[in-house]
N, C-alpha and C positions, 0 to 999 in steps of 0.2 A: 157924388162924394169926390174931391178932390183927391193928388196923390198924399200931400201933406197930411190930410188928415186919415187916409189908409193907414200912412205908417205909425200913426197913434193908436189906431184902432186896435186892440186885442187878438178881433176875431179872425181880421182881413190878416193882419201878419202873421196870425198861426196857419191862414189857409194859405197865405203865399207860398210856405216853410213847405205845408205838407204838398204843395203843388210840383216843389224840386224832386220830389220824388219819385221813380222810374213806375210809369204807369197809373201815375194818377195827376189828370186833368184840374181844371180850377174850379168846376162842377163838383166832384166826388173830393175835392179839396175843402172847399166850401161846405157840403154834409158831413164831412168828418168831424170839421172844424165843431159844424152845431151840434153832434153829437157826443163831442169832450164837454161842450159847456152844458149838455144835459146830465152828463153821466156823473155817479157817484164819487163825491171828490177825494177818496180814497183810492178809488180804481187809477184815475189821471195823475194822483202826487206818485202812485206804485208804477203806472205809465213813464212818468216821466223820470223817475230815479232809474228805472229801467235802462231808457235810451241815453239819460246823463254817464250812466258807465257801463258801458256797450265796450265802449276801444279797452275802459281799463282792462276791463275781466273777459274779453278775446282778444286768442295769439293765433300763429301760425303752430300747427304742430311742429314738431321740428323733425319726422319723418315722412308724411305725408302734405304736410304743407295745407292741412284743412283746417278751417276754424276750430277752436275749440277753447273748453276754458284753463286747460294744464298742459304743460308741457309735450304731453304725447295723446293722443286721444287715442278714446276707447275704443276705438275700430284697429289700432296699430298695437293697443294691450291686448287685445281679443287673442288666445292660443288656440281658439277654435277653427280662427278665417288661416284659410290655404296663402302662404308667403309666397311659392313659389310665382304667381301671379297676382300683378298688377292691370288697375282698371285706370287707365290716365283721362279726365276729364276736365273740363277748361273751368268750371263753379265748384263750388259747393252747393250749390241746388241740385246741381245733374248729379252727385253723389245721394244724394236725399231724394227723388224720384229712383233709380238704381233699388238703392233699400228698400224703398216702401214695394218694391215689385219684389224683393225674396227671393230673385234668381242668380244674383252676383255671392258670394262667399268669399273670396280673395281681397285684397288689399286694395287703396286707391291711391291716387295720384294728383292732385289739384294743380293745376294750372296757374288757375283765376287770369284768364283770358286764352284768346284765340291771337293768333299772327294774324294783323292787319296792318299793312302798311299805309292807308288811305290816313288810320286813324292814329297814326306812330308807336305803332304797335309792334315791336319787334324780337327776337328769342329774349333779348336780354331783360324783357318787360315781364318776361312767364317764369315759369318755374322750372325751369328746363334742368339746368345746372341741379338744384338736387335728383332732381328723377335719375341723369346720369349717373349720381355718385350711387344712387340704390340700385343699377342695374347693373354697377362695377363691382359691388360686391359681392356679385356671384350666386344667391339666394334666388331669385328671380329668373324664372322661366320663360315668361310668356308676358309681352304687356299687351293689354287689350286700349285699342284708342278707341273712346267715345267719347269723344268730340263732336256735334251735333252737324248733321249732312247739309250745309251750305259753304260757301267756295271756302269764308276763311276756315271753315273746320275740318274740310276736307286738303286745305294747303297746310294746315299745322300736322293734319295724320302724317301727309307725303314728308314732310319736316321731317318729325319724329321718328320715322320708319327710316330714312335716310342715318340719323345718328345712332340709332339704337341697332343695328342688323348686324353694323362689325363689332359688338360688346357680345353675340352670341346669341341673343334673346331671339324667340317667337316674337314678330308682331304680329297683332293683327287687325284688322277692324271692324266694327261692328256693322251687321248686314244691314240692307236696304227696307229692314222692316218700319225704317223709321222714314217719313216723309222726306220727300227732298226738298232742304231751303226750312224744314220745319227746325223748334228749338226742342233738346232733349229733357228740360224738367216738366215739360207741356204733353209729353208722350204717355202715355195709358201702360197699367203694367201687360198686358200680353203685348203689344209692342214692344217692349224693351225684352221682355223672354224671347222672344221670334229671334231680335235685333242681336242678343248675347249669343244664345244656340246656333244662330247661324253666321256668327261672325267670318272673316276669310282673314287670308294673309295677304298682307302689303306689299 
């Protein structure tokens, strides 16, 4: 099959589409693809209204800086979780691995990246600037970085430990329970309990 006629084809440009996306090959592109055209065409039009308004209906919080669908999420309305600490993590996934382990209770931090300069990735690209203004307002005790143990995550802790230590704040980071070079949403919950309870200082 020619390129011309790929790009008529339905199937080929839906597996193209789903090929852009982080971790899935032209293989399990290709299966998915024939499994929308198998599947109940209610399931795929609720699929696809779904991912048509994705960006409308998420924002950043505007204290936290995590996705969600209102203005503050329900982890930053929560009066249960401890304010005085802060969990600063580079995703939103490594907040949602975190959770599903049940051993964090305090507030988080979302990044949504790591310092990499290779990749032009630099403080002004993160979230730096609000974590700042939440450590200057005094509330905040202790921020725990977990950041995942490879070079850029371990350059953005020494980053962050650098600006946050003259605002007063505890930092600290999370211990070596977690692989070195591994990613934190890939970690098992007793890994991340080990990783929290034996965090150190920066």
């Amino acid at each position: 099959m020619n390129r011309a006629s790929d790009v008529r084809n339905p199937l080929q440009r839906l597996s193209a589409l789903l090929a852009r996306l982080p971790g899935i090959g032209e293989k399990t592109a290709m299966r998915l693809g024939l499994s929308l055209v198998r599947a109940d065409p209610e399931y795929v039009q609720a699929l696809a209204e779904a991912i048509g308004s994705i960006h409308a209906q998420l924002r950043f919080c505007s204290v936290c800086c995590d996705l969600c669908a209102d203005e503050v999420c329900e982890r930053c309305r929560d009066p249960k979780r401890d304010r005085s600490t802060i969990c600063v993590i580079s995703q939103p996934q490594d907040r949602m691995a975190i959770d599903r382990a049940g051993v964090f209770h305090g507030l988080y931090h979302v990044l949504h990246g790591v310092l990499d300069p290779l990749s032009g990735i630099g403080p002004a690209e993160l979230r730096i600037e609000e974590l700042l203004r939440r450590i200057a307002a005094g509330e905040v005790h202790e921020a725990i970085v977990a950041t995942s143990p490879n070079v850029e995550g371990d350059a953005t802790a020494l980053y962050l430990a650098k600006l946050l230590r003259p605002l007063g704040v505890r930092v600290t980071r999370i211990a070596s329970g977690l692989a070195v070079g591994g990613e934190l949403e890939y970690a098992d919950m007793n890994t991340l309990q080990r990783a929290l309870a034996d965090r150190r200082a920066l």
